[in-house]
ZADO-1210 file (C-alpha; in nm, 4 decimals, padded with zeros to 6 digits):
<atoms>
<atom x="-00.4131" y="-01.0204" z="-00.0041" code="UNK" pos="1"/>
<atom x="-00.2171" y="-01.2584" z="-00.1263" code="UNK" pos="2"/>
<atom x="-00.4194" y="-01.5213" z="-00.4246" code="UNK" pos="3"/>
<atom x="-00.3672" y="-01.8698" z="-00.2890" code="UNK" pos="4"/>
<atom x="-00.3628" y="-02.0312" z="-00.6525" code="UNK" pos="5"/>
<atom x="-00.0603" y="-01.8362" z="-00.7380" code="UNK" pos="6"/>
<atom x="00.1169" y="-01.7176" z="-00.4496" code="UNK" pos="7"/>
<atom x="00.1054" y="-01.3298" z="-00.5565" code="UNK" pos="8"/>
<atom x="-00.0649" y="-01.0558" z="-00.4806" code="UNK" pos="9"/>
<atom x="-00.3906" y="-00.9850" z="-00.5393" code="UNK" pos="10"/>
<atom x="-00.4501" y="-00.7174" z="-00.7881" code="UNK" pos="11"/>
<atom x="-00.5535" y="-00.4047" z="-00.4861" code="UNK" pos="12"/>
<atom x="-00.2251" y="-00.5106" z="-00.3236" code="UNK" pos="13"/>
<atom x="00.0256" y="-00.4499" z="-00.6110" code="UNK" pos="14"/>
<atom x="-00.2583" y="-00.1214" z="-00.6823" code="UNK" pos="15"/>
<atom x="-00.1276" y="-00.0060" z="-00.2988" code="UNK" pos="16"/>
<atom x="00.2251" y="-00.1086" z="-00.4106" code="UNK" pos="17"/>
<atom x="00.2020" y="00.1069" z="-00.6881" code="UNK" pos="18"/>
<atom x="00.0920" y="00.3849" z="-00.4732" code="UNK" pos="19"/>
<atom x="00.4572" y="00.3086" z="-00.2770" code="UNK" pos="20"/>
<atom x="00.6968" y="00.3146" z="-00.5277" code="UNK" pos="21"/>
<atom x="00.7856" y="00.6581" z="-00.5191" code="UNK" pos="22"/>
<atom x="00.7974" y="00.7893" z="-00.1833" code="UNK" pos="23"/>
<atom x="01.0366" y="00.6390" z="00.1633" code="UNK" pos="24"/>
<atom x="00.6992" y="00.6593" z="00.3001" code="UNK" pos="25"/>
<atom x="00.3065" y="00.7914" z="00.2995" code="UNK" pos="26"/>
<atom x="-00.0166" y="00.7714" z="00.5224" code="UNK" pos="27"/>
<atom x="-00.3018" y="00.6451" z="00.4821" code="UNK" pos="28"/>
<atom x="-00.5304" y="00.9624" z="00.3085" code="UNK" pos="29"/>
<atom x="-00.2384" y="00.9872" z="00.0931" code="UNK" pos="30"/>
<atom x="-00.2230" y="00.6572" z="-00.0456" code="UNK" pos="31"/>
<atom x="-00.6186" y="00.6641" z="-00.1095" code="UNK" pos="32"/>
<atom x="-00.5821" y="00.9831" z="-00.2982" code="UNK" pos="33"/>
<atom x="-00.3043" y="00.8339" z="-00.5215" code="UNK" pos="34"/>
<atom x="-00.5360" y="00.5147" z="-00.5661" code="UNK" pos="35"/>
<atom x="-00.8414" y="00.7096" z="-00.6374" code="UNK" pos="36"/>
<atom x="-00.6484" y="00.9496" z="-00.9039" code="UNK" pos="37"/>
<atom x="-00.8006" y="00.9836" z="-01.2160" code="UNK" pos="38"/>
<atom x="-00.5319" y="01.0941" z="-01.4148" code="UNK" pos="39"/>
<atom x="-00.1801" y="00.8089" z="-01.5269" code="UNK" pos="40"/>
<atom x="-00.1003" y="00.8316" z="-01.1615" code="UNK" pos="41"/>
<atom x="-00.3939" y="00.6439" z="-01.0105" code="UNK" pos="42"/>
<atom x="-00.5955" y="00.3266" z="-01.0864" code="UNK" pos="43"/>
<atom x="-00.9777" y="00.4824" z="-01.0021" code="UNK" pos="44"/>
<atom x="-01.0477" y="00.3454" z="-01.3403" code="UNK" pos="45"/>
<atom x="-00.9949" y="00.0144" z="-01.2589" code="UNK" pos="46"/>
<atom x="-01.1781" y="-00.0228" z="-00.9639" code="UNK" pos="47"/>
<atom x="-01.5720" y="-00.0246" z="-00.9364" code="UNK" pos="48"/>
<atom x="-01.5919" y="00.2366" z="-00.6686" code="UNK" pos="49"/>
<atom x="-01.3451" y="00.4621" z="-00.5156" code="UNK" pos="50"/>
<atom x="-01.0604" y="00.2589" z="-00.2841" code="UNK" pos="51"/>
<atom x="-01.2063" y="00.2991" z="00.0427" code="UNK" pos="52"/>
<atom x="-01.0432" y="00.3240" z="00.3783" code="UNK" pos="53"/>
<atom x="-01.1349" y="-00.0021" z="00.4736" code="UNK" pos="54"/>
<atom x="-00.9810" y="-00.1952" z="00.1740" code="UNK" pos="55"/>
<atom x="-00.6487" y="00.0012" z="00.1865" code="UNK" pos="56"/>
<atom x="-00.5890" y="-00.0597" z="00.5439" code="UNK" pos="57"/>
<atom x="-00.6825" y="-00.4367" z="00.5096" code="UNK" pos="58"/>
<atom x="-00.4276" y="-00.4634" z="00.2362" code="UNK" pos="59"/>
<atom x="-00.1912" y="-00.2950" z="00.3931" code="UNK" pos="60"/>
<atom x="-00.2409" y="-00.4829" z="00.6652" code="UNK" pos="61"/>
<atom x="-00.2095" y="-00.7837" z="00.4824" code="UNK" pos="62"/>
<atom x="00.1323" y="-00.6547" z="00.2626" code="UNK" pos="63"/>
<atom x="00.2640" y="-00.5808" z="00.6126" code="UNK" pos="64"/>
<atom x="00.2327" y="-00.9334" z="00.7228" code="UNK" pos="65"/>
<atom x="00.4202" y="-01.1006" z="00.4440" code="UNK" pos="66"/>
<atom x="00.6791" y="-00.8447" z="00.4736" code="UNK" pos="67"/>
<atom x="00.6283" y="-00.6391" z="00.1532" code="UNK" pos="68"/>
<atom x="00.5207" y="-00.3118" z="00.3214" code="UNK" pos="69"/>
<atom x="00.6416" y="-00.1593" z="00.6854" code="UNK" pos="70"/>
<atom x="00.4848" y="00.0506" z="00.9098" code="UNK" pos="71"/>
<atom x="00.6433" y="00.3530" z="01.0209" code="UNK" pos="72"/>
<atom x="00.5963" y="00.6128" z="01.2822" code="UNK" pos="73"/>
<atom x="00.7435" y="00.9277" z="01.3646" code="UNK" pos="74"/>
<atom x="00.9801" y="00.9480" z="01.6929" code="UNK" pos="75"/>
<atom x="00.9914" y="01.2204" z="01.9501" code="UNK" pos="76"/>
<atom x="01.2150" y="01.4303" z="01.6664" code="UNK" pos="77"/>
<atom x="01.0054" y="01.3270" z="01.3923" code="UNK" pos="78"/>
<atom x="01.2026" y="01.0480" z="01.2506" code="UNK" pos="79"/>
<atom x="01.0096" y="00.7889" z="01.1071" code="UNK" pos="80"/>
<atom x="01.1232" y="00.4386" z="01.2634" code="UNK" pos="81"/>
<atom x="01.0317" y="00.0996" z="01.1714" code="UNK" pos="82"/>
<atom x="00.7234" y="-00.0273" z="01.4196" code="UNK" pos="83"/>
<atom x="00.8203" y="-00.3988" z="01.5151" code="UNK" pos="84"/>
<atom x="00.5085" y="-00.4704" z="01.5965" code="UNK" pos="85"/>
<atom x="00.2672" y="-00.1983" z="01.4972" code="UNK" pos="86"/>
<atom x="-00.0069" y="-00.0757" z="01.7217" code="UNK" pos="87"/>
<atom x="-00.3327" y="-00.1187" z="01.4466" code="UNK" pos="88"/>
<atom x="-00.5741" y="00.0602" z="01.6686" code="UNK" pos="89"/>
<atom x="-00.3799" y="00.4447" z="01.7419" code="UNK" pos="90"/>
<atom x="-00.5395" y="00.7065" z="01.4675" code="UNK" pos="91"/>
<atom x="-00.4475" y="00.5842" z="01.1202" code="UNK" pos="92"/>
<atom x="-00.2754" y="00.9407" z="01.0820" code="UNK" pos="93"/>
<atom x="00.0132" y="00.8470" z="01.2692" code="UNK" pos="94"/>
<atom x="00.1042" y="00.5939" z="01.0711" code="UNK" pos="95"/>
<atom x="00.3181" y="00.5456" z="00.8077" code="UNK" pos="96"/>
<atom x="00.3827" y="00.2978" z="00.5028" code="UNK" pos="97"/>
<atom x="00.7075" y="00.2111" z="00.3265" code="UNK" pos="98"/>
<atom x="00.7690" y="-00.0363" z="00.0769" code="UNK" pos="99"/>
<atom x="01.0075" y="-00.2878" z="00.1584" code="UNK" pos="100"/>
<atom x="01.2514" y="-00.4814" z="-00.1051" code="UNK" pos="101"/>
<atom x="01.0653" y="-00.7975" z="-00.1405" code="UNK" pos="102"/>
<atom x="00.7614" y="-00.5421" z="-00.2133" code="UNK" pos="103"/>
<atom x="00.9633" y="-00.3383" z="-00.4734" code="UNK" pos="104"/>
<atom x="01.0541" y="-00.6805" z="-00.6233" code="UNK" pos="105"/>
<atom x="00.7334" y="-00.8065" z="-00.6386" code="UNK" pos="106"/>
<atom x="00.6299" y="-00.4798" z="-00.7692" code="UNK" pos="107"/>
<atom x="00.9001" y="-00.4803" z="-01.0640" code="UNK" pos="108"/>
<atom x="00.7996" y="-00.7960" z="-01.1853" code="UNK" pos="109"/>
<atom x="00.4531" y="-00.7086" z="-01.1878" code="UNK" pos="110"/>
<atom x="00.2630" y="-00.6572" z="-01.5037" code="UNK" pos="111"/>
<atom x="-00.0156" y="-00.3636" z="-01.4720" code="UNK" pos="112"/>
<atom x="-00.3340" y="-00.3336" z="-01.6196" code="UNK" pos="113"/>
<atom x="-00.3298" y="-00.1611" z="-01.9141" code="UNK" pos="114"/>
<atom x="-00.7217" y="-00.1291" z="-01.9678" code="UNK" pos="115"/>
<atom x="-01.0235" y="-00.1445" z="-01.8123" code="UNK" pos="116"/>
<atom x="-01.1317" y="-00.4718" z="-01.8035" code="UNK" pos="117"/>
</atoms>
């Protein structure tokens, strides 16, 4: 989501950002398992609860529409593609997220927590 005083993302988005940066591309389970990691890799700690399903999706939903993330799905020979216009209701499995460069630049000029609050 992006905050409307400032114009950048909200705090889960550049979280799910985070979760991007090292990978062409992940699902869904696999992005909530990097949020909800404990260890320097995730951000559990800085959440109240563990990232849920729900919230992930909706931001991803929401970093797709401003054109910071894109959705990906695999062709007949497995080759992720770029969806257009993705189909939000086909299993979540099938697909997949990317960063794109205005998310990597948003991401490299953001400034992470570096404590619980």
């Amino acid at each position: 989501m992006i905050d409307s005083n400032s114009g950048k993302p909200a705090i889960l988005d550049m979280f799910v950002l985070d979760a991007l940066r090292h990978d062409a591309a992940e699902q869904l389970p696999s992005i909530i398992r990097l949020l909800n990691n404990r260890g320097c890799i995730g951000w559990r700690e800085f959440w109240a609860a563990d990232f849920s399903e729900e919230e992930v999706m909706a931001s991803l939903r929401k970093l797709t529409a401003v054109g910071m993330v894109e959705v990906l799905s695999e062709d007949d020979s497995a080759t992720l593609r770029a969806c257009e216009k993705p189909n939000w209701n086909v299993s979540q499995n099938s697909l997949w997220f990317g960063m794109s460069s205005s998310g990597r630049k948003a991401w490299e000029q953001w400034e992470p927590p570096s404590s619980v609050r």
